[in-house]
mmCIF file of the N, C-alpha and C atoms, coordinates in Angstrom:
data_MODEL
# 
_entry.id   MODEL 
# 
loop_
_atom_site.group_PDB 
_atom_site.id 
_atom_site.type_symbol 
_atom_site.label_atom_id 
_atom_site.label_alt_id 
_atom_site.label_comp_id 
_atom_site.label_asym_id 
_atom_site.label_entity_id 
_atom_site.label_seq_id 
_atom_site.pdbx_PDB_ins_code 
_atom_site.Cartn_x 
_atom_site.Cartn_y 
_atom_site.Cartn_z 
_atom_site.occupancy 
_atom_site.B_iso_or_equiv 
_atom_site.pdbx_formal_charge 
_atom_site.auth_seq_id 
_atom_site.auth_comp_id 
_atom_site.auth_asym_id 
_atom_site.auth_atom_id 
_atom_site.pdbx_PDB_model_num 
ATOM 1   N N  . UNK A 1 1  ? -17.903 0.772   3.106   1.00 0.00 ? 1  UNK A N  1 
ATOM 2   C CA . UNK A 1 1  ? -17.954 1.550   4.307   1.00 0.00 ? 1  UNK A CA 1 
ATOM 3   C C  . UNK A 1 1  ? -18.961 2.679   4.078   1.00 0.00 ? 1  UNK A C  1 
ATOM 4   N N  . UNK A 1 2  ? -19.815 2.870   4.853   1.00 0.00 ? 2  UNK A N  1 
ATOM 5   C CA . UNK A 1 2  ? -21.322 3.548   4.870   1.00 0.00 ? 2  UNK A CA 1 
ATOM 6   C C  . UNK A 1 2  ? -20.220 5.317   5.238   1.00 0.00 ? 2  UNK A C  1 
ATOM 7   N N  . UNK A 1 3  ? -19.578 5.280   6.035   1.00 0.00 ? 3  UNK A N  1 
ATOM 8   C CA . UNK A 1 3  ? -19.347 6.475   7.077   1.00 0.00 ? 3  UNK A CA 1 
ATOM 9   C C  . UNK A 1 3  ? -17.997 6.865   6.707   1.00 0.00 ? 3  UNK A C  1 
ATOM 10  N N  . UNK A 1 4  ? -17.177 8.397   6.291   1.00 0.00 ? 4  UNK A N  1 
ATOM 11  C CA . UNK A 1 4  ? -15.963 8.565   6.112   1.00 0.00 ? 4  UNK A CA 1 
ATOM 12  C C  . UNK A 1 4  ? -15.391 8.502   7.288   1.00 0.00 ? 4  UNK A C  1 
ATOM 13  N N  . UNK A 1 5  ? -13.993 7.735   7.157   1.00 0.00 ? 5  UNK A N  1 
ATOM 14  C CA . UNK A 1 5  ? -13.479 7.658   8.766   1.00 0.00 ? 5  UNK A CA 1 
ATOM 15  C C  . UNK A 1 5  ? -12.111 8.297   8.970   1.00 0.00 ? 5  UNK A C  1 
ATOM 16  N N  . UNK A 1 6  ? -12.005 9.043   9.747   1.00 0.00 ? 6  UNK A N  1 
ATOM 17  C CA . UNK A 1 6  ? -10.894 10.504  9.942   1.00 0.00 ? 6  UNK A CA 1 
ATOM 18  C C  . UNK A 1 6  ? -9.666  9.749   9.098   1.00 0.00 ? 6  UNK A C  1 
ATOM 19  N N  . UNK A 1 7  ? -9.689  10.178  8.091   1.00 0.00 ? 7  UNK A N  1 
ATOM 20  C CA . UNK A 1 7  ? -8.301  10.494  7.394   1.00 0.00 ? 7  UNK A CA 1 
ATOM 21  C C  . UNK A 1 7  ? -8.346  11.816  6.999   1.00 0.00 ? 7  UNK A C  1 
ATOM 22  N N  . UNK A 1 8  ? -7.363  12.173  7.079   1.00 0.00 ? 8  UNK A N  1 
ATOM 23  C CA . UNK A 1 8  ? -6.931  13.460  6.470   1.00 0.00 ? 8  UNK A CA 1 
ATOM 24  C C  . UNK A 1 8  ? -6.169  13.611  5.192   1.00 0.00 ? 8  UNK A C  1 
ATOM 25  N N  . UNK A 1 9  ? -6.967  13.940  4.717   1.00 0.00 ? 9  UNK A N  1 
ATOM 26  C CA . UNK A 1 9  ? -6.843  14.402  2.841   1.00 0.00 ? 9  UNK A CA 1 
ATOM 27  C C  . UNK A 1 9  ? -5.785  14.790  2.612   1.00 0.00 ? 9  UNK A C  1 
ATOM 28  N N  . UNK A 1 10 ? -5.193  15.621  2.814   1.00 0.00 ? 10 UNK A N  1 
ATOM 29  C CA . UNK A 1 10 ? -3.827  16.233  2.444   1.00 0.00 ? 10 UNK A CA 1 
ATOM 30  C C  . UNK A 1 10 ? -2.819  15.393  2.482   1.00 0.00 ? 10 UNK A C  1 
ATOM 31  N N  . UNK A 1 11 ? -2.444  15.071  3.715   1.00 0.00 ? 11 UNK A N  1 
ATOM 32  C CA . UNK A 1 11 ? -1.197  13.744  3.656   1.00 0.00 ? 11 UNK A CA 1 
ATOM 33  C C  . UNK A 1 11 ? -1.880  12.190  2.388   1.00 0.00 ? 11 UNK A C  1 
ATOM 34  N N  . UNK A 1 12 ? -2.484  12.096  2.452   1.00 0.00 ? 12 UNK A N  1 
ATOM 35  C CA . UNK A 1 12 ? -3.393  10.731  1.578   1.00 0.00 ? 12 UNK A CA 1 
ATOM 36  C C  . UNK A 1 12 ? -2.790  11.359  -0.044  1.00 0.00 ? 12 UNK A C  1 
ATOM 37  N N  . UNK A 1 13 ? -3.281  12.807  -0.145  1.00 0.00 ? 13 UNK A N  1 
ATOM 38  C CA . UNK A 1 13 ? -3.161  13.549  -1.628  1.00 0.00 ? 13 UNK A CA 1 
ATOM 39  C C  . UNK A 1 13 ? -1.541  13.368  -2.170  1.00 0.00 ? 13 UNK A C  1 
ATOM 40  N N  . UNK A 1 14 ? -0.838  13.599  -0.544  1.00 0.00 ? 14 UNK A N  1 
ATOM 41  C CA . UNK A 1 14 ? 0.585   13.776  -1.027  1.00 0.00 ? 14 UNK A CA 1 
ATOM 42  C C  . UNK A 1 14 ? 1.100   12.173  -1.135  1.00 0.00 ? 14 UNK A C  1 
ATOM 43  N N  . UNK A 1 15 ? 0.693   11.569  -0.764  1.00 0.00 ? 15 UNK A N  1 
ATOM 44  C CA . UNK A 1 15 ? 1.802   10.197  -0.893  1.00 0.00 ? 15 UNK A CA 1 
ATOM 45  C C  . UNK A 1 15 ? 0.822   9.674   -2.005  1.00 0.00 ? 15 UNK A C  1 
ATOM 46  N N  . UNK A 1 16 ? -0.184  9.726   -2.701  1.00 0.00 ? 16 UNK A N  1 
ATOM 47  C CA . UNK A 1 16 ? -0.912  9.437   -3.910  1.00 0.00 ? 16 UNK A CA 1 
ATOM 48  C C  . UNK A 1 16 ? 0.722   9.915   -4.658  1.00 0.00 ? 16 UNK A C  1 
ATOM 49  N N  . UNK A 1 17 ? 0.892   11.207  -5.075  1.00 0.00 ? 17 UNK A N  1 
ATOM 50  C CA . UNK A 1 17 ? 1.427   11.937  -5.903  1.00 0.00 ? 17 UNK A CA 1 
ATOM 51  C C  . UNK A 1 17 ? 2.705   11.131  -5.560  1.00 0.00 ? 17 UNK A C  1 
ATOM 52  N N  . UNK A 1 18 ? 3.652   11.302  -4.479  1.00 0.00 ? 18 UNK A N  1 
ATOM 53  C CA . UNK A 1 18 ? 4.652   10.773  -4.148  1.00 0.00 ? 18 UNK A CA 1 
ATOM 54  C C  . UNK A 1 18 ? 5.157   8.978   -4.245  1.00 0.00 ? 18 UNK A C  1 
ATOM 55  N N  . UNK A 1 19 ? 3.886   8.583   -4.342  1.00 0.00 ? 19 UNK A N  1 
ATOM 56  C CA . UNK A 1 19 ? 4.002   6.877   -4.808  1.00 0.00 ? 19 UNK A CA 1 
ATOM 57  C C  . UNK A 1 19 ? 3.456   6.690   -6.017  1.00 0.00 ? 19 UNK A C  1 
ATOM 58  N N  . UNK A 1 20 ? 2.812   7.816   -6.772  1.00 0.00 ? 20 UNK A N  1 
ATOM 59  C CA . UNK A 1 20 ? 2.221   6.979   -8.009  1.00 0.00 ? 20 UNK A CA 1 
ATOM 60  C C  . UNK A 1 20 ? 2.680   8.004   -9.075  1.00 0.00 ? 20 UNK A C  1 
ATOM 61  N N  . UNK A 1 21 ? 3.228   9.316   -8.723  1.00 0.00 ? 21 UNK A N  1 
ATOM 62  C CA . UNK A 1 21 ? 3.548   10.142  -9.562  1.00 0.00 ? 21 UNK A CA 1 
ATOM 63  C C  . UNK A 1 21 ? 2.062   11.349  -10.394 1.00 0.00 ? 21 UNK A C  1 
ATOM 64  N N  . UNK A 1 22 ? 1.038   10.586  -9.741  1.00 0.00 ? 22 UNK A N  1 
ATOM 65  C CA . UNK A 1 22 ? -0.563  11.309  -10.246 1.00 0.00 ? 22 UNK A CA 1 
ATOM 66  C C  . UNK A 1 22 ? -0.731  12.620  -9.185  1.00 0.00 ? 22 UNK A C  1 
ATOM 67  N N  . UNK A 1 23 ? -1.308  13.147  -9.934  1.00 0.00 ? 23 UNK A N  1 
ATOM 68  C CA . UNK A 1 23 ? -1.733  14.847  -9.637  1.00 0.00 ? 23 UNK A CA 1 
ATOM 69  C C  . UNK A 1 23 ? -2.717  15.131  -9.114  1.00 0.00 ? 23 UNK A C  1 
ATOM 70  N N  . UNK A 1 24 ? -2.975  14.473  -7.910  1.00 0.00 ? 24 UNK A N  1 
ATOM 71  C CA . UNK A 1 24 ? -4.445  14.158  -7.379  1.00 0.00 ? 24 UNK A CA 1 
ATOM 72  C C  . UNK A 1 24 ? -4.657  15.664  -6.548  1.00 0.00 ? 24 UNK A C  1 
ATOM 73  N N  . UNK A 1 25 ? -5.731  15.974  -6.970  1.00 0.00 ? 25 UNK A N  1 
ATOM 74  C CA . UNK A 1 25 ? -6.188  17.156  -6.552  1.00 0.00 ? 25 UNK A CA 1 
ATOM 75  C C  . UNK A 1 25 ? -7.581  17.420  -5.285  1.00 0.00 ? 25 UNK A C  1 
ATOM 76  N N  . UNK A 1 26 ? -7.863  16.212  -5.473  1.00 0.00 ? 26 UNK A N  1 
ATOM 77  C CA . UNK A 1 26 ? -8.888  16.174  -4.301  1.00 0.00 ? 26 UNK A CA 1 
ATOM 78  C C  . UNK A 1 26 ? -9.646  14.883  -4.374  1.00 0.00 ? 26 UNK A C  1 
ATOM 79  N N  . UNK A 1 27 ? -10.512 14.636  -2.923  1.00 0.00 ? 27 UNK A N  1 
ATOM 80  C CA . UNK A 1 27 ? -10.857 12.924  -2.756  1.00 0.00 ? 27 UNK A CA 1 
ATOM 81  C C  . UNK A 1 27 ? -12.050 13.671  -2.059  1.00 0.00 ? 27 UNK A C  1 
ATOM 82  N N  . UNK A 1 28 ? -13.022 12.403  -3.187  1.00 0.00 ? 28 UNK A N  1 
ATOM 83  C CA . UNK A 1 28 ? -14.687 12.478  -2.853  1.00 0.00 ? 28 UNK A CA 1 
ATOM 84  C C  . UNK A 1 28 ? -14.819 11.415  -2.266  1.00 0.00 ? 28 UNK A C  1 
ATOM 85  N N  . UNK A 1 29 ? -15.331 11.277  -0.915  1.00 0.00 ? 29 UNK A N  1 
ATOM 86  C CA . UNK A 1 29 ? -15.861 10.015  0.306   1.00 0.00 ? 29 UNK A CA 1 
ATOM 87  C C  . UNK A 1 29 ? -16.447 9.122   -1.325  1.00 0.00 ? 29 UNK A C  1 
ATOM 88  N N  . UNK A 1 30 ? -16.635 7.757   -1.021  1.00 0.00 ? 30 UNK A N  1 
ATOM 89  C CA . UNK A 1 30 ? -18.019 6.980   -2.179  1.00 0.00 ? 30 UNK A CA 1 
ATOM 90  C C  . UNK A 1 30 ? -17.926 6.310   -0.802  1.00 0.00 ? 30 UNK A C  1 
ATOM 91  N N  . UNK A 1 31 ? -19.299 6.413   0.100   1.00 0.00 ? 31 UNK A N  1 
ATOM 92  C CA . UNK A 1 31 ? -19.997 4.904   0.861   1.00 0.00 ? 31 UNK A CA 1 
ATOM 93  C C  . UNK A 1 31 ? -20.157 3.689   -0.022  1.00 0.00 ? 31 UNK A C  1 
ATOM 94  N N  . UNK A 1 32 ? -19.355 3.143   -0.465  1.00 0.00 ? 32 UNK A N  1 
ATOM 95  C CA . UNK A 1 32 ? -19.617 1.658   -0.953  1.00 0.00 ? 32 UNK A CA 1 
ATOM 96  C C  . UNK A 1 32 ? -18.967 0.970   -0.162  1.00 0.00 ? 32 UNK A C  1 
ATOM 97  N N  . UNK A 1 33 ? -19.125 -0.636  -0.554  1.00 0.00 ? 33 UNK A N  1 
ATOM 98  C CA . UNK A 1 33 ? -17.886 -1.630  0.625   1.00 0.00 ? 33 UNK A CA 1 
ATOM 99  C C  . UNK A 1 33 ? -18.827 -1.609  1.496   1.00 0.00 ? 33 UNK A C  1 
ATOM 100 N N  . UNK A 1 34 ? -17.829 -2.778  2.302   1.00 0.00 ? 34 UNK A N  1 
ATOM 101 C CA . UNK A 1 34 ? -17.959 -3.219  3.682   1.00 0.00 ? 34 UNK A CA 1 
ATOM 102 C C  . UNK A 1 34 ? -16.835 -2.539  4.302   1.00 0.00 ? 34 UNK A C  1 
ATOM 103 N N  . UNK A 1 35 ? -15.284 -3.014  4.019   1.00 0.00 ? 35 UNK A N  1 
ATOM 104 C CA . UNK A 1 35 ? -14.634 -2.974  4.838   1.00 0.00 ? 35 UNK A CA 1 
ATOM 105 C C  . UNK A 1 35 ? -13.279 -1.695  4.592   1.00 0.00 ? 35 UNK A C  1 
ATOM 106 N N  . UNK A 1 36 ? -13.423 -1.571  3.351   1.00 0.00 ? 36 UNK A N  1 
ATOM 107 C CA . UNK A 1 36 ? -12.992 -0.140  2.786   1.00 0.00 ? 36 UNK A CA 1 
ATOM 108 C C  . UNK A 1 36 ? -12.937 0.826   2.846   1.00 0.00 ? 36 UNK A C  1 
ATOM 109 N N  . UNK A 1 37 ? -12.411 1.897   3.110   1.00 0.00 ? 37 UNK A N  1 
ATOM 110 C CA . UNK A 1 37 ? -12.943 3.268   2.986   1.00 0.00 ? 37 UNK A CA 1 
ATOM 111 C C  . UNK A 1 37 ? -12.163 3.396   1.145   1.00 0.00 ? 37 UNK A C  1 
ATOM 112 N N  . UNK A 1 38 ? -13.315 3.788   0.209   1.00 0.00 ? 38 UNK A N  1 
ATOM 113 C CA . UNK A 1 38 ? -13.523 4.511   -0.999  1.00 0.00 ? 38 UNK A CA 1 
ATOM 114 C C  . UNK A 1 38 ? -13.598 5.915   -1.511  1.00 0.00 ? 38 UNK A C  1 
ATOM 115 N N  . UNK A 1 39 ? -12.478 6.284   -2.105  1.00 0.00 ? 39 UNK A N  1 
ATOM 116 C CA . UNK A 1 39 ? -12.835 7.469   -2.774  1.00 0.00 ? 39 UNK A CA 1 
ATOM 117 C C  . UNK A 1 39 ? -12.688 8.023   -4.457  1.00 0.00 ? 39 UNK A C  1 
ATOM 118 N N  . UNK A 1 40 ? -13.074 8.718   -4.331  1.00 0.00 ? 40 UNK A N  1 
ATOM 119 C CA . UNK A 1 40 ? -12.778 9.145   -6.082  1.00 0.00 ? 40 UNK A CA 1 
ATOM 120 C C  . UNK A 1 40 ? -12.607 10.441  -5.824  1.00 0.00 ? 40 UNK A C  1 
ATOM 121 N N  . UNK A 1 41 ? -10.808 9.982   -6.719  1.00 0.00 ? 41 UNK A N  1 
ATOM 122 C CA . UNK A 1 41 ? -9.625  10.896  -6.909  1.00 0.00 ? 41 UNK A CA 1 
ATOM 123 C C  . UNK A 1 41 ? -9.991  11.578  -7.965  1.00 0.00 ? 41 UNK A C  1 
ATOM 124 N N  . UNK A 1 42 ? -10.042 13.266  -7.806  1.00 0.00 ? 42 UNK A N  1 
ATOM 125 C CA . UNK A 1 42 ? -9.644  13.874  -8.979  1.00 0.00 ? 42 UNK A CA 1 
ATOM 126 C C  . UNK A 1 42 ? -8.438  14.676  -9.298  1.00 0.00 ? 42 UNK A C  1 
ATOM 127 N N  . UNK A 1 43 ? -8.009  14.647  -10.563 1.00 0.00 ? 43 UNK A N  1 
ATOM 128 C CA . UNK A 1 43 ? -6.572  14.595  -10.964 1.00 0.00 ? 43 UNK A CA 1 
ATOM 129 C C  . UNK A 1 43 ? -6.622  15.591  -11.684 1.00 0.00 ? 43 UNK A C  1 
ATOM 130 N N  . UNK A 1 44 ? -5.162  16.702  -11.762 1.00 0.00 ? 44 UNK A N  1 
ATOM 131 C CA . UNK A 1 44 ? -5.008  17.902  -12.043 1.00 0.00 ? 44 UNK A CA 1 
ATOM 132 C C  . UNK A 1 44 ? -5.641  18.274  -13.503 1.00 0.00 ? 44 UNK A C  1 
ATOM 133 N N  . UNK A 1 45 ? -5.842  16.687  -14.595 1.00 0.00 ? 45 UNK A N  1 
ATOM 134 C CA . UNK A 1 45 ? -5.928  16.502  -15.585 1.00 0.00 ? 45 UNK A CA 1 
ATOM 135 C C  . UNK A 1 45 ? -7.619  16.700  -16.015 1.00 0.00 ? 45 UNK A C  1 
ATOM 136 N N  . UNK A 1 46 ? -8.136  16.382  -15.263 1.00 0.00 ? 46 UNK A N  1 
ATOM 137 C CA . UNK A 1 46 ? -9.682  15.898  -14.970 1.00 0.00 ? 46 UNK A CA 1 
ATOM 138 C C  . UNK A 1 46 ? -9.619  14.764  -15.015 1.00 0.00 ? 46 UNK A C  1 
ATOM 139 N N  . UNK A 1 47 ? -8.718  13.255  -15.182 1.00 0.00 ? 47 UNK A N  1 
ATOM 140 C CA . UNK A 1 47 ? -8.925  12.087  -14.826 1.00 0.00 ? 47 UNK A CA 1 
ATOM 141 C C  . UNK A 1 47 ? -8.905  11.987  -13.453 1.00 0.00 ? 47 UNK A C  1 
ATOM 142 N N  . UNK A 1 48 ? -10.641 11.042  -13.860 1.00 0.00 ? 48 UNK A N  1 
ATOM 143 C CA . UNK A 1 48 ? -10.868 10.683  -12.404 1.00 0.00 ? 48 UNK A CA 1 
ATOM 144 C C  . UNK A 1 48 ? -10.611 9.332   -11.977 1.00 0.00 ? 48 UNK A C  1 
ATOM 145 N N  . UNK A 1 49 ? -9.703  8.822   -10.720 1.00 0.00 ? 49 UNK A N  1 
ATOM 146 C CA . UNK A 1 49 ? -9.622  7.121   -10.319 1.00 0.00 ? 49 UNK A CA 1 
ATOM 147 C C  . UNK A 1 49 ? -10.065 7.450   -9.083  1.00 0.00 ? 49 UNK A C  1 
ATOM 148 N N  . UNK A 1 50 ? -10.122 5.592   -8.647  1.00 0.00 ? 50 UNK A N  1 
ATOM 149 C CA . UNK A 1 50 ? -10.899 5.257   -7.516  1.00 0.00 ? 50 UNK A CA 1 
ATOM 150 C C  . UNK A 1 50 ? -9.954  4.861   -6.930  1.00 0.00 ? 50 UNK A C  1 
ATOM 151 N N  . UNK A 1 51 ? -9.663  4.834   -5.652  1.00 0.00 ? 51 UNK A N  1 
ATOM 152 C CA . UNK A 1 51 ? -9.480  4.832   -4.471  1.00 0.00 ? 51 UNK A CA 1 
ATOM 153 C C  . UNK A 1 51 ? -9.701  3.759   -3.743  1.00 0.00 ? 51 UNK A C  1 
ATOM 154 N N  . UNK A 1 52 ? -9.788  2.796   -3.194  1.00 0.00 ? 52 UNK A N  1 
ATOM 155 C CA . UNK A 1 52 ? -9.996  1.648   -2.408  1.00 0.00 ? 52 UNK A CA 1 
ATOM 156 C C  . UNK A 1 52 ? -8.809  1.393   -1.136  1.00 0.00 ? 52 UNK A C  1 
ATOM 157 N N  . UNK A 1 53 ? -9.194  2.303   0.396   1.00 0.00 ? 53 UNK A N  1 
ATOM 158 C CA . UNK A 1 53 ? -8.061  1.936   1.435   1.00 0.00 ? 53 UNK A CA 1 
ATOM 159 C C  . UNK A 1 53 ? -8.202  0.824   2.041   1.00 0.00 ? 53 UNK A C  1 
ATOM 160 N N  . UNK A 1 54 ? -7.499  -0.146  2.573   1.00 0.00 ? 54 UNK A N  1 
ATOM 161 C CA . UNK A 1 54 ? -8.077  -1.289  3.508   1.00 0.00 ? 54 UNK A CA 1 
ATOM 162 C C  . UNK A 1 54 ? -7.448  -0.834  4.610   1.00 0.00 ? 54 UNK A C  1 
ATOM 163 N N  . UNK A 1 55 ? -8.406  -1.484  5.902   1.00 0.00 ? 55 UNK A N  1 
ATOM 164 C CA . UNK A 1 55 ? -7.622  -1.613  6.825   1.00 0.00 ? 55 UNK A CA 1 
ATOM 165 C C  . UNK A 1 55 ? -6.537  -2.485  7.073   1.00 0.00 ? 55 UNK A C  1 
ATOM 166 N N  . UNK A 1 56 ? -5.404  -2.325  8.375   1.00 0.00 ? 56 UNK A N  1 
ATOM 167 C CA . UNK A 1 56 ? -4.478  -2.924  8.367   1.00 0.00 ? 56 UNK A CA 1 
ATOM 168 C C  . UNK A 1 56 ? -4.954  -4.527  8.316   1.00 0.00 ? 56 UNK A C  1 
ATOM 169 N N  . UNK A 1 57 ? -5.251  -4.867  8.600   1.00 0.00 ? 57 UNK A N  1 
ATOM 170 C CA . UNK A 1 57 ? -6.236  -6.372  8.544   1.00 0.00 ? 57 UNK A CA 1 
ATOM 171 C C  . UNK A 1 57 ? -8.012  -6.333  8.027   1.00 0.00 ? 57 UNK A C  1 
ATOM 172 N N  . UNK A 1 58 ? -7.995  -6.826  7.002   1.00 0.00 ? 58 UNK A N  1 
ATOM 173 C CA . UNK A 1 58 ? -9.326  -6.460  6.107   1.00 0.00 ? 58 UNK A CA 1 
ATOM 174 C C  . UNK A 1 58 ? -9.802  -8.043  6.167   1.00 0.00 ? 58 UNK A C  1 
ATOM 175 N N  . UNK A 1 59 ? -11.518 -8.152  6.161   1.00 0.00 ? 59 UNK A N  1 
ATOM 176 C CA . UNK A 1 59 ? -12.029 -9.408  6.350   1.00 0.00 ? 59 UNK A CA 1 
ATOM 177 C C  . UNK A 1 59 ? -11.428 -10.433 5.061   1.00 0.00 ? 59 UNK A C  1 
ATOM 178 N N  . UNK A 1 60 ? -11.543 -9.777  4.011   1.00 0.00 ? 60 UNK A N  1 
ATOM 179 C CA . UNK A 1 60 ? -11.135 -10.587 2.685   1.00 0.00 ? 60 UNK A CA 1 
ATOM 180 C C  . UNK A 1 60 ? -9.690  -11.651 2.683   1.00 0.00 ? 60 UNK A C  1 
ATOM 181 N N  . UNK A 1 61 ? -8.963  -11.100 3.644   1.00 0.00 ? 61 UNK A N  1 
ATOM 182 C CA . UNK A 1 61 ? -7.696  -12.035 3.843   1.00 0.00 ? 61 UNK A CA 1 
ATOM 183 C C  . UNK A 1 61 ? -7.887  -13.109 4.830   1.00 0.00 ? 61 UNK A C  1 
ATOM 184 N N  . UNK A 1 62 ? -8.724  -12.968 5.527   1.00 0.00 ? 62 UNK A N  1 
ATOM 185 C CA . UNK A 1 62 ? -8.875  -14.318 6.133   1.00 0.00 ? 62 UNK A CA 1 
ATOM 186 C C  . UNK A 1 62 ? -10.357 -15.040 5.368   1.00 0.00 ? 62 UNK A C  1 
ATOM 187 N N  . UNK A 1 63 ? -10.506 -14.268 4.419   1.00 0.00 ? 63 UNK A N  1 
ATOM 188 C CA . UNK A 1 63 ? -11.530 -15.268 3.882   1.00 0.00 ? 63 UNK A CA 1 
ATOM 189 C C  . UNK A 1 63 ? -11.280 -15.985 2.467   1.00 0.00 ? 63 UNK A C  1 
ATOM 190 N N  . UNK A 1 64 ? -10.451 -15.155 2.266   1.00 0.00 ? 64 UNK A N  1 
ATOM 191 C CA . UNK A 1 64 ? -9.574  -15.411 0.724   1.00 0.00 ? 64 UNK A CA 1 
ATOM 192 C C  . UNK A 1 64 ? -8.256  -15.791 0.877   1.00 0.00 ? 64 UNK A C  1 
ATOM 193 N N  . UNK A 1 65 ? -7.336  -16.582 1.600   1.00 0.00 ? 65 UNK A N  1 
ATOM 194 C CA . UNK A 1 65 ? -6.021  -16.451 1.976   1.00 0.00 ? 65 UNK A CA 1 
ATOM 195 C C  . UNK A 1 65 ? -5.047  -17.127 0.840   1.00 0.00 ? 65 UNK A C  1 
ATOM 196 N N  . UNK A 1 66 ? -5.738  -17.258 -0.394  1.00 0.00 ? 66 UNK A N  1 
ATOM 197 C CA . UNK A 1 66 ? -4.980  -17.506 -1.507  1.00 0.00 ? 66 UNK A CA 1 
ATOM 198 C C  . UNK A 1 66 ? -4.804  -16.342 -2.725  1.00 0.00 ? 66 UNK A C  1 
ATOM 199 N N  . UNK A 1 67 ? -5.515  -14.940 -1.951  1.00 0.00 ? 67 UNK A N  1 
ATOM 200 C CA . UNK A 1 67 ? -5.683  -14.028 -3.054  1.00 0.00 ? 67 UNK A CA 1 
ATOM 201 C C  . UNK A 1 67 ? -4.869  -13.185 -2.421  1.00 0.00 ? 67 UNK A C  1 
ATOM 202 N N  . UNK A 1 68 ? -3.515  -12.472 -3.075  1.00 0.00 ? 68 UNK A N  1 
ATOM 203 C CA . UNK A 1 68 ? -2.444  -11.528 -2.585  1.00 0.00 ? 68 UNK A CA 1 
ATOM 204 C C  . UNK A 1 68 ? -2.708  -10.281 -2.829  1.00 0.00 ? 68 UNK A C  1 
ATOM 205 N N  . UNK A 1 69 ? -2.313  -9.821  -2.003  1.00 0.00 ? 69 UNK A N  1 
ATOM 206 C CA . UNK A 1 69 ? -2.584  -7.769  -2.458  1.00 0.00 ? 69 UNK A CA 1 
ATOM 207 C C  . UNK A 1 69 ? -3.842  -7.590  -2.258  1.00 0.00 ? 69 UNK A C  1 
ATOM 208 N N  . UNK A 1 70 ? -4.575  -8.214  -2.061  1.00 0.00 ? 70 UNK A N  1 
ATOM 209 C CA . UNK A 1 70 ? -5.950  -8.154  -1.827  1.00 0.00 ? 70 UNK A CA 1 
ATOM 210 C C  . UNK A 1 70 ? -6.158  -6.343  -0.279  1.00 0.00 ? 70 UNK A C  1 
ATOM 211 N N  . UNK A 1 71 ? -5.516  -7.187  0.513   1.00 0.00 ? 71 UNK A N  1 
ATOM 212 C CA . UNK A 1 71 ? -5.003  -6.144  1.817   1.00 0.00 ? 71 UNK A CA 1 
ATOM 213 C C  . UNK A 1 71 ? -3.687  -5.778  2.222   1.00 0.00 ? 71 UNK A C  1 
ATOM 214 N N  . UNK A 1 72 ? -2.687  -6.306  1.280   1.00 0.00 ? 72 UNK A N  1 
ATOM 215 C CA . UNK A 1 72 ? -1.555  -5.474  1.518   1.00 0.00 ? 72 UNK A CA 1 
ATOM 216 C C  . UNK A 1 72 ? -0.294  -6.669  1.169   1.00 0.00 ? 72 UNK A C  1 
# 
């Protein structure tokens, strides 16, 4: 995905922390992808992870329909 598309950081930061238990302290847009919105998480620690959101229906599941978790 070329363009960041309105999410709001704060709620995203808190259910990071609240589902994964990580200390995510802030999210850098990455334009990569097609169908993704990408970011890179930084963590209270200085570890940094990546981020990969799909949409609720992402092209890869109807093009891959033997690969799971792929979009959810």
């Amino acid at each position: 995905m070329r363009y960041e598309p309105p999410i709001a950081h704060a709620p995203l930061l808190a259910t990071i922390h609240a589902a994964y238990g990580l200390p995510a302290e802030r999210l850098t847009f990455v334009p990569v992808g097609y169908a993704a919105a990408c970011y890179r998480v930084e963590r209270a620690d200085g570890a940094p992870l990546f981020l990969k959101l799909w949409p609720p229906r992402c092209p890869a599941r109807r093009t891959r329909p033997g690969v799971r978790g792929v979009c959810g």
